[in-house]
C-alpha positions as CSV (number, residue, x, y, z in Angstrom):
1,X,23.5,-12.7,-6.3
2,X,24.5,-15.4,-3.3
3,X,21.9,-18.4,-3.1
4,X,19.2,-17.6,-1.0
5,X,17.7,-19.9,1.5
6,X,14.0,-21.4,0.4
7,X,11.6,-18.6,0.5
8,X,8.6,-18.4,3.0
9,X,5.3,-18.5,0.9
10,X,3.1,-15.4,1.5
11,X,0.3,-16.9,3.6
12,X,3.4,-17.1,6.0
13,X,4.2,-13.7,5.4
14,X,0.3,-12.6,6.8
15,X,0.4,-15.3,9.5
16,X,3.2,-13.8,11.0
17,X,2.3,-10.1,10.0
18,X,0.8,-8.3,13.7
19,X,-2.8,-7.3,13.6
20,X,-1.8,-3.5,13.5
21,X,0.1,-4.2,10.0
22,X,-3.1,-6.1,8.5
23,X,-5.1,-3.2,9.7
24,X,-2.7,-0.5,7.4
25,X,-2.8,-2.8,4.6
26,X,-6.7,-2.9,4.9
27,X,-7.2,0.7,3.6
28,X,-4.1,1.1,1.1
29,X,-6.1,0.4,-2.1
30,X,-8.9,3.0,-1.3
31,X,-6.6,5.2,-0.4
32,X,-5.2,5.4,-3.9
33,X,-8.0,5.3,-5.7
34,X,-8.5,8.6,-5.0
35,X,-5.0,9.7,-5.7
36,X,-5.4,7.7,-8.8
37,X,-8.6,10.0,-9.7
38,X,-6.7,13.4,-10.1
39,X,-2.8,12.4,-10.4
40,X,-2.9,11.9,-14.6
41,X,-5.7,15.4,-14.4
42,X,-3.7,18.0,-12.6
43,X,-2.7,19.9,-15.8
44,X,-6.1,19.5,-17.5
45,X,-8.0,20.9,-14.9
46,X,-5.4,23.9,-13.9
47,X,-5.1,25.1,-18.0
48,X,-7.9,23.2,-19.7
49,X,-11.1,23.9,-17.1
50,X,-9.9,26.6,-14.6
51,X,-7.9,28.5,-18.0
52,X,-4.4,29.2,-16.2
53,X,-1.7,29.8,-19.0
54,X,1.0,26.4,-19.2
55,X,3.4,28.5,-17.3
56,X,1.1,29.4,-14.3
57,X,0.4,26.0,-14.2
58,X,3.6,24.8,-14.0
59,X,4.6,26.7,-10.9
60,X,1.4,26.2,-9.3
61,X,2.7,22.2,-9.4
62,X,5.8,23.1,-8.9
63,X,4.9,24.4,-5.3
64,X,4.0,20.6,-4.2
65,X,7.3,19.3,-4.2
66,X,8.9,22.6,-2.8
67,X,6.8,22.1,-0.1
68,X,7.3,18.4,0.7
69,X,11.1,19.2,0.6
70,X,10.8,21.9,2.9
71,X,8.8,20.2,5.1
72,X,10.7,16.6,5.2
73,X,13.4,17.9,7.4
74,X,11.2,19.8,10.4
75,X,9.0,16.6,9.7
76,X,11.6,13.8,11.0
77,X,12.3,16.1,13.9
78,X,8.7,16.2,14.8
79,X,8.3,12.6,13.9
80,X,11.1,11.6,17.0
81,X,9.9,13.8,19.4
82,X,5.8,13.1,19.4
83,X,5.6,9.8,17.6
84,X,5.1,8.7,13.8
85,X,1.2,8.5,14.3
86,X,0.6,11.9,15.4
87,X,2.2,13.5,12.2
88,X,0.5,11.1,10.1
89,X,-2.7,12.1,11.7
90,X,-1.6,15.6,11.2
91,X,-0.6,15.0,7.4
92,X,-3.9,13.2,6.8
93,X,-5.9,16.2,8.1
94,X,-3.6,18.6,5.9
95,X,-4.3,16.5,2.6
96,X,-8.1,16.3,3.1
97,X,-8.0,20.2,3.6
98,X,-5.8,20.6,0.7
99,X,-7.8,18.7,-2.1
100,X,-11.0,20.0,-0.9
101,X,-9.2,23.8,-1.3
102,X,-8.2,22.6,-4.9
103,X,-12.0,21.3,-5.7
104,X,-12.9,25.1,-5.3
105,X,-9.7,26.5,-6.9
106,X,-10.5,28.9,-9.2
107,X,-8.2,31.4,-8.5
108,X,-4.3,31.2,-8.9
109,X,-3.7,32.0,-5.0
110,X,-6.5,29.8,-4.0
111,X,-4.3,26.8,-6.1
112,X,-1.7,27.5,-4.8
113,X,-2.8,27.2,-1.4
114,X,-4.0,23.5,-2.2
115,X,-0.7,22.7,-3.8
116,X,0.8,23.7,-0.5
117,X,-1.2,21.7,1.8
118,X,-0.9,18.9,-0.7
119,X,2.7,19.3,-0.6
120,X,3.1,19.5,2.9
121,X,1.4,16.4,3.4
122,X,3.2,14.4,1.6
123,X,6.5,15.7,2.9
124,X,5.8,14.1,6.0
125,X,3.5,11.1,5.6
126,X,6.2,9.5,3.9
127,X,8.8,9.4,6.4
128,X,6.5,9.0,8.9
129,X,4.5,6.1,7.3
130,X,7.9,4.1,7.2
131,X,8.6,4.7,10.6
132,X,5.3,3.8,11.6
133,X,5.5,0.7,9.3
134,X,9.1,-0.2,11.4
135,X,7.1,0.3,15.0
136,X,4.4,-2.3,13.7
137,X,6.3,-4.8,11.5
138,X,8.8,-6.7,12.5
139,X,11.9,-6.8,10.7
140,X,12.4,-9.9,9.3
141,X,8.9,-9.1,7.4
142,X,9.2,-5.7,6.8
143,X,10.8,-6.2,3.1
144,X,7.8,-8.2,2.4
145,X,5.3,-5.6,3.8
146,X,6.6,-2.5,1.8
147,X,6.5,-4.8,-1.6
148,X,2.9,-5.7,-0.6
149,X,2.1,-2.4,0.1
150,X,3.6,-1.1,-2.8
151,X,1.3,-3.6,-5.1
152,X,-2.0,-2.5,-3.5
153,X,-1.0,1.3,-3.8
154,X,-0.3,0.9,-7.5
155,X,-3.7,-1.4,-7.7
156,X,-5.3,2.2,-6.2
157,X,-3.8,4.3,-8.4
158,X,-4.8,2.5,-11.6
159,X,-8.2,1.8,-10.9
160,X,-8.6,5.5,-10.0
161,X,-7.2,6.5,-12.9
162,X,-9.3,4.2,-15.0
163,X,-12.4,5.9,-13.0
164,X,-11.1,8.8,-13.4
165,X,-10.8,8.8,-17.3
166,X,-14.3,7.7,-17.5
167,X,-16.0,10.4,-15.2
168,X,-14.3,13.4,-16.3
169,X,-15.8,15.9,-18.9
170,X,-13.6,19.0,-19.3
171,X,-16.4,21.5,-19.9
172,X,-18.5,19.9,-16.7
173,X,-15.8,21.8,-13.7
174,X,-18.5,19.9,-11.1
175,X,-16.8,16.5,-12.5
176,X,-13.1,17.9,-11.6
177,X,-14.8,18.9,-7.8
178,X,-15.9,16.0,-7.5
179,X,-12.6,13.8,-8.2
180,X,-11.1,16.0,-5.6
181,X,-13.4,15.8,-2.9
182,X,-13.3,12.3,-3.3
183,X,-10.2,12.4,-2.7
184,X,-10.1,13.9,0.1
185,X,-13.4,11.5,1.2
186,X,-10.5,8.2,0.1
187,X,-8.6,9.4,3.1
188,X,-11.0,9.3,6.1
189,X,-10.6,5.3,6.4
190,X,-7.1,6.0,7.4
191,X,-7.5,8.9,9.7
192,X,-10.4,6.9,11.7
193,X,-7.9,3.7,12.0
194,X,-5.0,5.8,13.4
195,X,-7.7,7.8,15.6
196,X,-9.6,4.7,17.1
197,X,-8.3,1.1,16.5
198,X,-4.7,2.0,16.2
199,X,-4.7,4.9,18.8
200,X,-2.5,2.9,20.8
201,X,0.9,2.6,18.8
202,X,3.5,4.7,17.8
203,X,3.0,8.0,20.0
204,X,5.8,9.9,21.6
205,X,8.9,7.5,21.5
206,X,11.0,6.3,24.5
207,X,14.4,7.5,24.8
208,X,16.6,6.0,26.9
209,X,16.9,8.1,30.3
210,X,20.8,7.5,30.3
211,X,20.9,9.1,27.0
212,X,21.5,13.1,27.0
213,X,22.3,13.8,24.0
214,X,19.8,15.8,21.6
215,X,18.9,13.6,18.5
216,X,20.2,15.0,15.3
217,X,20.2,14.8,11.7
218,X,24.3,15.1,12.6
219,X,24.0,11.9,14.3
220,X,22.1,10.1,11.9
221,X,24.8,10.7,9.3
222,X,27.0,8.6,11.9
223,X,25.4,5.4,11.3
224,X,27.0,3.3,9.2
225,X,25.7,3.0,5.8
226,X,23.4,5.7,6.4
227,X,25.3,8.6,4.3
228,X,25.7,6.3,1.2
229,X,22.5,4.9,1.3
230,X,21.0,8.5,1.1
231,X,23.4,9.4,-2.1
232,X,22.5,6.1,-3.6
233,X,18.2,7.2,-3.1
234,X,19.0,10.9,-4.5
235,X,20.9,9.2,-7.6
236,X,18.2,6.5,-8.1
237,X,15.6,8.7,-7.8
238,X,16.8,11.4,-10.6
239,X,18.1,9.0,-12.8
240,X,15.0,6.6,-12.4
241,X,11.4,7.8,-10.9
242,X,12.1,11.7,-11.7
243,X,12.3,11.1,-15.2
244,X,9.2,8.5,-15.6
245,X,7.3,11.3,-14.0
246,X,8.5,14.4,-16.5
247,X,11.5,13.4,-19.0
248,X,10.1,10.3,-20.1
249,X,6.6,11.9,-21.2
250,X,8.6,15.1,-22.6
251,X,10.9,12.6,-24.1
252,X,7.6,10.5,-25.6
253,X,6.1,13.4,-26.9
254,X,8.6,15.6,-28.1
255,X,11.2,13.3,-29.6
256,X,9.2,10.2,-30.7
257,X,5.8,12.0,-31.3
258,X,4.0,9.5,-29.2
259,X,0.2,10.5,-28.7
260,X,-1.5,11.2,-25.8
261,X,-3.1,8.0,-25.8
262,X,-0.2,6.1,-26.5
263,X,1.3,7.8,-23.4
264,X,-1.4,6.7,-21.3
265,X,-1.2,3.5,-22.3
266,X,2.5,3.1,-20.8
267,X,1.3,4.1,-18.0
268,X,-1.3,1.7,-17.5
269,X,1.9,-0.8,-18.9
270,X,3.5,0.6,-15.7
271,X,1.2,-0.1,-13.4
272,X,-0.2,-3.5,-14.8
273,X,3.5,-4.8,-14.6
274,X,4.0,-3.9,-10.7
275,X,0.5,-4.9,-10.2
276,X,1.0,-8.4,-11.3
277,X,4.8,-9.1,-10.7
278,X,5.3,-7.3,-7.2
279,X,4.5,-10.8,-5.3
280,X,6.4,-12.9,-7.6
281,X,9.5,-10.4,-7.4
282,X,8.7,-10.5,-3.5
283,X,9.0,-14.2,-3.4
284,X,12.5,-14.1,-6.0
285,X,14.3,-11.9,-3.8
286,X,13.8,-13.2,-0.1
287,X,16.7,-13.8,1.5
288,X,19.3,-12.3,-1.5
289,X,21.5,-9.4,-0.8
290,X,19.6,-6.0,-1.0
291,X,22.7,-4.3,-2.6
292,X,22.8,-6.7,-5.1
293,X,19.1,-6.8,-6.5
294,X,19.5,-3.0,-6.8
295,X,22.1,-3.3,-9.0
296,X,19.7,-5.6,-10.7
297,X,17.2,-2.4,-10.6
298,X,19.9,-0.1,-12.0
299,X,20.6,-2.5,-15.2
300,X,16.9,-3.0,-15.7
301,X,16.8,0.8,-15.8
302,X,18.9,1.4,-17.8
303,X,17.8,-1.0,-20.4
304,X,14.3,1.0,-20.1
305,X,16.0,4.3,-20.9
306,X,17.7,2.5,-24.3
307,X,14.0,1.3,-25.4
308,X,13.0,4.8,-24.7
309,X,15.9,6.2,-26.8
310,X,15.3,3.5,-29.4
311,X,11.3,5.0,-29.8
312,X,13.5,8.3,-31.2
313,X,14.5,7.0,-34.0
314,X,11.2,6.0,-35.3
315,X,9.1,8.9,-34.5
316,X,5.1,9.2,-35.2
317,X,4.9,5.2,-35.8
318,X,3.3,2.4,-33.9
319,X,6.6,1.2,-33.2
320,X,7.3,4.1,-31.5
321,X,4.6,3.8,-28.9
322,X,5.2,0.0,-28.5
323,X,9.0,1.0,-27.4
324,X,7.4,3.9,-25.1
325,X,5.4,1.1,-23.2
326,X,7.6,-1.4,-23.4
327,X,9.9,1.3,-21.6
328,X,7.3,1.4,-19.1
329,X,7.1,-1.8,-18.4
330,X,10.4,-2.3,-18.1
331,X,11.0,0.5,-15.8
332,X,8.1,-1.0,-13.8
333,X,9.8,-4.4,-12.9
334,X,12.6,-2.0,-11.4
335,X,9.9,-0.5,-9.3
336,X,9.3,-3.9,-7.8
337,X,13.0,-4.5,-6.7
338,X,13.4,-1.3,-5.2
339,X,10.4,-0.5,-3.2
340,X,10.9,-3.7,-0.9
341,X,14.6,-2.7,-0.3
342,X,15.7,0.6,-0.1
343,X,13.0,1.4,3.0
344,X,13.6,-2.3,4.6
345,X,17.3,-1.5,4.6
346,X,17.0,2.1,5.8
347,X,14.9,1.2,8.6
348,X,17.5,-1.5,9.7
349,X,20.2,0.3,9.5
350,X,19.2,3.0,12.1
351,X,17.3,3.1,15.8
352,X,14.2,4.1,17.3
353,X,15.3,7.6,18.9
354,X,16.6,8.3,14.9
355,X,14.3,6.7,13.1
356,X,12.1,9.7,12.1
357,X,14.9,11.6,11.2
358,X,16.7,8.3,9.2
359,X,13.1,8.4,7.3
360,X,12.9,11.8,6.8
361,X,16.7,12.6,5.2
362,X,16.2,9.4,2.9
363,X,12.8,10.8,1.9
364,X,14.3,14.3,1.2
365,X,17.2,12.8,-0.9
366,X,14.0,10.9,-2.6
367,X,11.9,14.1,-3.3
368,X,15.2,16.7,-4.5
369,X,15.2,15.3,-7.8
370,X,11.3,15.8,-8.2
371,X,12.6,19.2,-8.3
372,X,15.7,19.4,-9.8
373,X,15.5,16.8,-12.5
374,X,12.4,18.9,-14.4
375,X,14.7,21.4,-15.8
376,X,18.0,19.1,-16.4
377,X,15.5,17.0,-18.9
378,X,13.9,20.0,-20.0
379,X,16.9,21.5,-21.3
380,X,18.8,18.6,-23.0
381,X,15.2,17.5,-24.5
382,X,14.2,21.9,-25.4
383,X,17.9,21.8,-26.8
384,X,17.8,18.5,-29.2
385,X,20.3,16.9,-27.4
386,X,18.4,13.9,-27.0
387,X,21.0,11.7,-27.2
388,X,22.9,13.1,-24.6
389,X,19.8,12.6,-22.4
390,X,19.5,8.8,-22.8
391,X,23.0,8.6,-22.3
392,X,23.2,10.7,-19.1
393,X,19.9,8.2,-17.7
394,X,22.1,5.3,-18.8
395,X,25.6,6.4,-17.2
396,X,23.4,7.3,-13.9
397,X,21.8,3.5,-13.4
398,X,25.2,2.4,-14.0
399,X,26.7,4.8,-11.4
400,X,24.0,3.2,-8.9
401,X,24.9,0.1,-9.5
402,X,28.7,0.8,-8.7
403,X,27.7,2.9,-5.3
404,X,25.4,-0.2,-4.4
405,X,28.0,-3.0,-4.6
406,X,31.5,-0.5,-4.3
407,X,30.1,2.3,-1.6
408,X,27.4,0.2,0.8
409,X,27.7,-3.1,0.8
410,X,30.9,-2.7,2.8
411,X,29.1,-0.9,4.9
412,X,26.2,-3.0,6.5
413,X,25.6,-5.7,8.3
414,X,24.5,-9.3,6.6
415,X,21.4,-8.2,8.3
416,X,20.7,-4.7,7.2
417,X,21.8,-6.7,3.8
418,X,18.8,-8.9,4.1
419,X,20.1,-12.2,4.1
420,X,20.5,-14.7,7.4
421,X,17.6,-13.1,9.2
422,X,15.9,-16.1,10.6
423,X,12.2,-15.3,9.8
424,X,10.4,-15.5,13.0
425,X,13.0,-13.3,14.6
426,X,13.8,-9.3,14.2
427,X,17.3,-8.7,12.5
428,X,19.9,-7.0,15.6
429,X,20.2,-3.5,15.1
430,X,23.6,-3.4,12.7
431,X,25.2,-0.3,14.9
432,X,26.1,0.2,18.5
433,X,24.1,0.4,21.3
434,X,20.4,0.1,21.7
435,X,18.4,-2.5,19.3
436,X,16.0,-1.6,17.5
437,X,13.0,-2.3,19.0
438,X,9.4,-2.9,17.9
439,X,5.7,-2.2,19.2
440,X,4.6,-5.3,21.0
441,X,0.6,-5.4,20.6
């Protein structure tokens, strides 16, 4: 990495963050509790208290990430033509509706139906919670935002999962109902601050009235950098956060023999380690090149994925569940290094009329390997080719790191890069014509 200038400490960073931005911030942690309280449960309560076979349940939550990937695309349309905070409204309403469906889901259709709203939510609350982010945040801050806000969402989940752990009782089904309608209650803070206090921002965008050409996902795939920054999110995210989420527990369990304790424990390794370092990795990267600490990312990754392989060759044993969360962990401190990047760089690297859209497709290439990567890891792990598996994970972070340096960097501006952005100024928008502008409040 190039020497970075001195670093700005973070009482800077909220000094200079706009009242709006404060205001998100204010409700992410109670937000996530609630995901927190059924995220680890979904399997127990669809097999263990409402008795669906292992294979129903799998494609009952199988239909979540269908549905956030069918929806991600309309979503970024809909996103530049009415305004970010309207379809976040929108995806709030259809999450509260969907976990109160799947308190009372004791039929198969009935879960499904709440696996669908669920999904569709979060198909388009991402994208349009980064482009709502880019409206209020300037972007000389931004990286520093979506690190803080990736802290405090972690912070959410693992203090709802620790509640969650503790309350449930899987022959009460009232304590499952009641996780979710919490849930669903963990969301109203949000809904009321885009509905009274933040009414005001981020509704239908202004085009320019010169400009007659039709937005397009075409067009976005014009901007520079764009196209390889979306290949470089679909390989991060099947190498990387698809298999924490399914090959690394299959991996754990089937290969090393690591209990279900021990699993859970990595887990609460994982979030402890982004809890705790997020600020201090915040603080280590300001100011360095953004394609550069990823390739950081991808050889931290890929050191996670040897520990995990190194667990299968001492199955059943404490040492096997020390490499599992150590693995974890590990993986974790790559968390922290991409979060603050990838979403500061895409939403530099694009314009307001796009910027739904730029969200959207970068979200999509995010959420295809939710879906794809299930049955790769499946396979290799069903077929004993666990070897094979680690060394596909490790070849992939490698492959990231050579599309970082080799395939983008070329591509963007020192700005879009993160570095010479003087910090109480917005970085110029790194492609022709308009700048990108931000909500002045």
């Amino acid at each position: 990495m190039t020497a970075a200038p001195p670093k700005p400490p973070l009482k800077a960073f909220w000094h200079d963050l706009p009242r709006e931005g404060k205001l998100l911030l204010s409700v992410v942690v109670f937000e996530f509790i609630g995901t927190g309280l059924v995220l680890p449960f979904w399997v127990v309560y669809l097999h263990e208290v409402r008795s669906f076979s292992l294979s129903t349940t799998g494609l009952v939550l199988g239909i979540q990430p269908l549905a956030g990937l069918l929806a991600v695309g309309p979503g970024g349309a809909i996103i530049d033509r009415m305004g970010a905070r309207r379809v976040l409204v929108a995806a709030l309403l259809f999450a509260i509706f969907g976990e109160v469906v799947m308190a009372f889901a004791a039929t198969v259709p009935v879960a499904a139906l709440g696996m669908a709203l669920s999904g569709l939510a979060f198909g388009v609350s991402w994208p349009a919670s980064q482009t709502m982010i880019a409206n209020v945040v300037p972007s000389a801050i931004r990286q520093r935002y979506f690190g803080v806000n990736f802290s405090l969402l972690n912070l959410g989940i693992g203090l709802g999962g620790l509640i969650g752990g503790a309350w449930l009782a899987v022959d009460q089904t009232w304590t499952f109902q009641a996780i979710y309608l919490a849930d669903a209650v963990t969301f109203l803070p949000s809904l009321f601050l885009l509905l009274v206090p933040l009414r005001h921002i981020a509704g239908r965008p202004e085009h320019d009235h010169d400009d007659v050409a039709t937005p397009s996902y075409a067009e976005v795939l014009r901007l520079p950098g764009i196209p390889t920054l979306t290949l470089l999110t679909f390989l991060a995210s099947f190498v990387a956060y698809a298999q924490l989420n399914t090959g690394m527990p299959a991996y754990a369990r089937v290969v090393s023999e690591v209990s279900t304790q021990g699993l859970g424990i990595a887990f609460a390794c994982n979030t402890l380690v982004i809890v705790v370092l997020q600020l201090v990795v915040l603080q280590r990267i300001e100011g360095r090149r953004r394609t550069r600490v990823m390739v950081v990312m991808a050889l931290i990754w890929a050191f996670a994925w040897l520990l995990m392989g190194a667990s299968g060759l001492v199955p059943g044993t404490l040492g096997a569940t020390v490499l599992i969360a150590a693995c974890a962990s590990v993986f974790a401190l790559g968390e922290t290094l991409l979060q603050p990047t990838m979403p500061a760089m895409t939403n530099d690297l694009t314009t307001d009329r796009l910027r739904g859209r730029t969200n959207a497709l970068t979200s999509g290439a995010f959420q295809l390997p939710m879906v794809l990567a299930p049955p790769v890891s499946g396979w290799l792990i069903g077929h004993h080719l666990e070897g094979s598996y680690v060394a596909l994970l490790v070849l992939g972070c490698v492959l990231v790191a050579v599309v970082a340096v080799v395939g983008l960097e070329p591509r963007v501006t020192p700005a879009a890069n993160g570095i010479n952005i003087p910090p109480e100024t917005d970085g110029p928008a790194p492609t022709p014509g308009p700048a990108i502008q931000h909500a002045d409040h």
